[in-house]
C-alpha positions in Angstrom: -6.2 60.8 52.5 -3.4 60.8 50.0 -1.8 58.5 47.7 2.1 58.6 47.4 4.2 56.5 44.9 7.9 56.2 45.8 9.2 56.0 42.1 13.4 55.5 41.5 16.2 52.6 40.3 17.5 50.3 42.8 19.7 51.5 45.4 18.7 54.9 44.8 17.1 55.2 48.5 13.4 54.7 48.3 13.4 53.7 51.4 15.0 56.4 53.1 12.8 59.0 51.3 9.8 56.4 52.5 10.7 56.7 56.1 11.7 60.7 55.9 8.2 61.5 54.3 6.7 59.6 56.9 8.1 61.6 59.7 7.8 65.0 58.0 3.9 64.6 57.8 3.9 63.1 61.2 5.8 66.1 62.6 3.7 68.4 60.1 0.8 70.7 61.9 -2.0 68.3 60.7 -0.1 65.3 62.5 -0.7 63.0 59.8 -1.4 59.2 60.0 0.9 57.4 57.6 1.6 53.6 56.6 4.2 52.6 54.6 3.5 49.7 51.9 6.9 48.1 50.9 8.3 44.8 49.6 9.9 43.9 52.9 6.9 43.6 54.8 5.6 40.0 52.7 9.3 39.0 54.1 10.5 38.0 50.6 13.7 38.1 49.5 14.2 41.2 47.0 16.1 38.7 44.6 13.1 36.1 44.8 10.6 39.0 43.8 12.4 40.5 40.4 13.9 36.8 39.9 11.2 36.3 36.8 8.2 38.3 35.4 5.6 36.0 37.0 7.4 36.8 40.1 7.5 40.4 39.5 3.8 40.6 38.7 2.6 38.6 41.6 4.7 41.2 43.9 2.9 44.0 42.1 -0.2 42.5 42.4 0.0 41.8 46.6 1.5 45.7 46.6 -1.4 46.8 44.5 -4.4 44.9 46.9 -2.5 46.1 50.2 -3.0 49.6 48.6 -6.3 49.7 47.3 -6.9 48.2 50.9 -5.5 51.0 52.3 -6.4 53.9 50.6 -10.1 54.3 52.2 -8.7 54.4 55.9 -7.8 57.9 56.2 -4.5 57.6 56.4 -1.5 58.9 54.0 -0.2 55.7 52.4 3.5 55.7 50.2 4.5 53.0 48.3 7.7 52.0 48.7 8.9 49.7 46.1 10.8 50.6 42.3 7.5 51.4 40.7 9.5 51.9 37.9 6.8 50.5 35.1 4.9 53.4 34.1 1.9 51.2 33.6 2.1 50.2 37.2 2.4 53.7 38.6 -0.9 54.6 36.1 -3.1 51.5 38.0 -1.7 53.1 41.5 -2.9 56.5 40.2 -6.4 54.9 39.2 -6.9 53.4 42.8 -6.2 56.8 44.0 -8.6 58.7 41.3 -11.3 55.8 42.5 -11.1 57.0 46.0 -11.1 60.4 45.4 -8.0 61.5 47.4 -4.6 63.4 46.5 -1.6 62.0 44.9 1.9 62.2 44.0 5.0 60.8 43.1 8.4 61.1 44.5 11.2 60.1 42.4 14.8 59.4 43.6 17.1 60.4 40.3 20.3 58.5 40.9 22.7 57.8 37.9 22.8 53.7 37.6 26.8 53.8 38.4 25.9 55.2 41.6 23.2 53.1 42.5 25.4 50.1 41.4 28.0 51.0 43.7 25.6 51.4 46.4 24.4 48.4 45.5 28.4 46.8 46.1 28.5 48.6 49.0 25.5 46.9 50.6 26.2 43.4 49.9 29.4 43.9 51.1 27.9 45.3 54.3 25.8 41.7 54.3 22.8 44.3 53.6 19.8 43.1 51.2 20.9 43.7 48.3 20.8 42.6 44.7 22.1 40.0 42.3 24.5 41.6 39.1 21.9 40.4 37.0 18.6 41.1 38.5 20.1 44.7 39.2 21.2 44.9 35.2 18.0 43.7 34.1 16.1 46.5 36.9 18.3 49.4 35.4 17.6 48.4 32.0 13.8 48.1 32.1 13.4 51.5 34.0 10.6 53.9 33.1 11.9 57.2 34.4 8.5 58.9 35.0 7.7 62.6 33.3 5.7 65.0 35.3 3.6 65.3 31.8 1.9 62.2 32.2 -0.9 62.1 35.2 -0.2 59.3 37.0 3.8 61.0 37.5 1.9 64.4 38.3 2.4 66.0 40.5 6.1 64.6 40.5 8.9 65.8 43.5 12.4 64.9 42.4 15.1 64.2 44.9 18.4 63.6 44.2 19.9 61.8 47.2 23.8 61.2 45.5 23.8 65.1 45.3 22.1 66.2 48.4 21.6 63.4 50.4 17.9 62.7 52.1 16.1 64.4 55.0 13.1 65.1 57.1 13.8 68.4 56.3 14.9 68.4 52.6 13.4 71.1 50.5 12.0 68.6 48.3 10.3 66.3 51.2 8.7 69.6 52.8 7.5 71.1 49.4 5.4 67.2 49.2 4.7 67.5 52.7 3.0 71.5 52.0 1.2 69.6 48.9 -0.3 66.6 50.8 -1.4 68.7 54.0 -2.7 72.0 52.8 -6.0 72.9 53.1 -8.1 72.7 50.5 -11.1 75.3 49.4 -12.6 76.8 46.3 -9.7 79.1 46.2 -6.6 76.1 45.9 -5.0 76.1 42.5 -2.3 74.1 43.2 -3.3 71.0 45.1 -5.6 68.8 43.0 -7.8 66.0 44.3 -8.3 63.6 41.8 -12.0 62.6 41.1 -13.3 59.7 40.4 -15.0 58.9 36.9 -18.7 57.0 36.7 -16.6 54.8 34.4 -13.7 53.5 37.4 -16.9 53.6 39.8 -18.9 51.0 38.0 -16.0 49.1 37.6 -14.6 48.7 40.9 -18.2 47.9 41.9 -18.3 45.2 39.1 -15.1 43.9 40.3 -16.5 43.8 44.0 -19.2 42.0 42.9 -17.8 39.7 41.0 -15.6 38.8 43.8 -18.7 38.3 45.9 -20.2 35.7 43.2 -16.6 33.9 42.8 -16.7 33.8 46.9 -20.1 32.1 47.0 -19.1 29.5 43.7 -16.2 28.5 45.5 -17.7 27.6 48.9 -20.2 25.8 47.2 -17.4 23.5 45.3 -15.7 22.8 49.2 -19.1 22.1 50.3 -19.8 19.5 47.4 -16.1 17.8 48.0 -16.8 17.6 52.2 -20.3 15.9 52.0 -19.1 13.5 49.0 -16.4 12.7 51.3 -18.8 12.5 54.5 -20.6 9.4 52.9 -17.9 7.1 53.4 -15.6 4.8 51.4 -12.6 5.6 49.2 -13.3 8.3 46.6 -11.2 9.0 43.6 -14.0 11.8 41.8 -16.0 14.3 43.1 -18.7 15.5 40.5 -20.3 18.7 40.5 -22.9 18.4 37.5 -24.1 21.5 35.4 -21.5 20.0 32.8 -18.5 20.6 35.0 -15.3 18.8 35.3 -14.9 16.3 37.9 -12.5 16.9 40.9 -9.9 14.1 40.8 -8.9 13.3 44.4 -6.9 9.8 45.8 -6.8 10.6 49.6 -8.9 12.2 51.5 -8.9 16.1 51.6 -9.4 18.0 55.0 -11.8 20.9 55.1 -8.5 22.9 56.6 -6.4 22.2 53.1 -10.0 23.0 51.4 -9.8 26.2 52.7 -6.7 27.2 52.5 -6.7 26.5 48.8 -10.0 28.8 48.4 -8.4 31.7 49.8 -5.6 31.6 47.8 -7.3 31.0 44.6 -9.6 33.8 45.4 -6.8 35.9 46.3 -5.0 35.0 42.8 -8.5 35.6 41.2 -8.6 39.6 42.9 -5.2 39.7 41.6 -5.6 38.6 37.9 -6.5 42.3 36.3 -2.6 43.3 36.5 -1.4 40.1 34.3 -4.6 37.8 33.5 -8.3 37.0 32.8 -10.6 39.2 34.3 -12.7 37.7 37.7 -15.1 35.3 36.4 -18.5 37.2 36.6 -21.2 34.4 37.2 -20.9 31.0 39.1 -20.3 28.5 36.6 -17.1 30.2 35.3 -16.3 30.9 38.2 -16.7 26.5 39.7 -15.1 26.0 36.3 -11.8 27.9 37.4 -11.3 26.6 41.1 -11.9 23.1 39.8 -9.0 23.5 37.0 -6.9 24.9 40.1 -7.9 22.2 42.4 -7.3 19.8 39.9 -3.5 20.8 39.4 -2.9 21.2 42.9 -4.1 17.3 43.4 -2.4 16.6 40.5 0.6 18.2 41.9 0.2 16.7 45.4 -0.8 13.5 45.2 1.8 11.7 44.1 
């Protein structure tokens, strides 16, 4: 298993270097399993995604679950996305240290006036492409990473302007050597991260504190469908244990119930990159959803 963080300014061609990884270590001796985790596959538009910072974070957040998903399934996962927070490519690294596996970043180094033309050239193709100022604002916030720091180490630097990108490009085999060779007692330069007692007991606090928030908020759907099931008009269901009332005026269908569970659960796994940490026991927890539910009504019932 390997970790592999596509890192570069927009336009610079992530994605090319993505998909000529992908078929290097496919094509490689060990025949490796790869899955690519990029921003087109939530189908939303790239504009949409960098449009504001709560934006941005929520599409680092879904990027981040899909890859702490994936990282325990054997397989060799790359991110391809800009990555170009360093902050963000230091949490990628700590999934990867939790799980014990190799990792690596590959950085496309493209001046900006070359990926702004690229850029032009796209849109003018009708490709996806960016907005002046999202792609200004991109360029400007850009954290070029330095092979010093360990979550940019080891770092592979491609520069696709100059020598354009290949299966077979020095650079993509030298990663593909790193993320397939065989490692024994004697390998020096292939390091497998390890993970730390401290990033173990907190992934297994987070776990569990999904668990509880899970439970806390089936119990809040369960109070709302039997109030409901006793007939009559009802504008408030009460929860006791000193909790706020769920303001309702129509009727709420356990399919809307649960849809709005999942996605505040979801938000709640999510809330480490930007927010509050998961709430840890089942009062905090019934506290939350019913906040949520109670602006979602608010919002909807109108």
């Amino acid at each position: 298993m390997a970790l592999v963080v596509i890192c570069g300014q927009p336009c610079s061609g992530k994605s090319t270097a993505a998909v000529a990884l992908s078929e290097a270590l496919k094509e490689s001796e060990t025949k490796q399993n790869v899955r690519i985790i990029d921003e087109a596959s939530f189908h939303l538009d790239r504009n949409q995604n960098y449009a504001n910072m709560p934006a941005e974070k929520m599409l680092r957040g879904k990027l981040r679950s899909d890859v702490d998903r994936s990282v325990s399934r054997g397989d060799i996962v790359i991110v391809d996305s800009l990555n170009s927070i360093k902050g963000y490519r230091y949490e990628l690294w700590c999934i990867a240290r939790a799980a014990g596996i190799r990792y690596c970043v590959l950085f496309c180094d493209v001046d900006e006036d070359r990926c702004r033309e690229w850029n032009k050239e796209r849109e003018g193709r009708g490709e996806a492409s960016y907005d002046d100022g999202i792609f200004e604002d991109l360029v400007r916030r850009f954290e070029k990473p330095e092979r010093r720091n360990r979550w940019d180490s080891p770092l592979f630097e491609l520069y696709p302007s100059r020598d354009g990108i290949e299966k077979s490009s020095p650079v993509v085999l030298e990663a593909v050597t790193y993320l397939t060779k065989t490692v024994d007692s004697k390998t020096q330069d292939v390091r497998i991260l390890q993970p730390s007692i401290a990033t173990q007991s907190a992934r297994f606090s987070e776990a569990n504190s999904l668990y509880e928030l899970d439970r806390a908020t089936q119990e809040v759907i369960n109070a709302i469908v039997e109030q409901q099931a006793l007939g009559g008009a009802i504008s408030r269901v009460t929860l006791g244990n000193d909790l706020p009332p769920i303001e309702i005026s129509r009727p709420i269908g356990l399919p809307e119930l649960g849809r709005l569970r999942r996605t505040f659960v979801k938000l709640m796994g999510q809330s480490s990159l930007s927010g509050p940490p998961v709430p840890t026991d089942a009062n905090s927890g019934k506290r939350r959803f019913v906040d949520y539910l109670n602006r979602e009504f608010g919002g909807n019932n109108a």
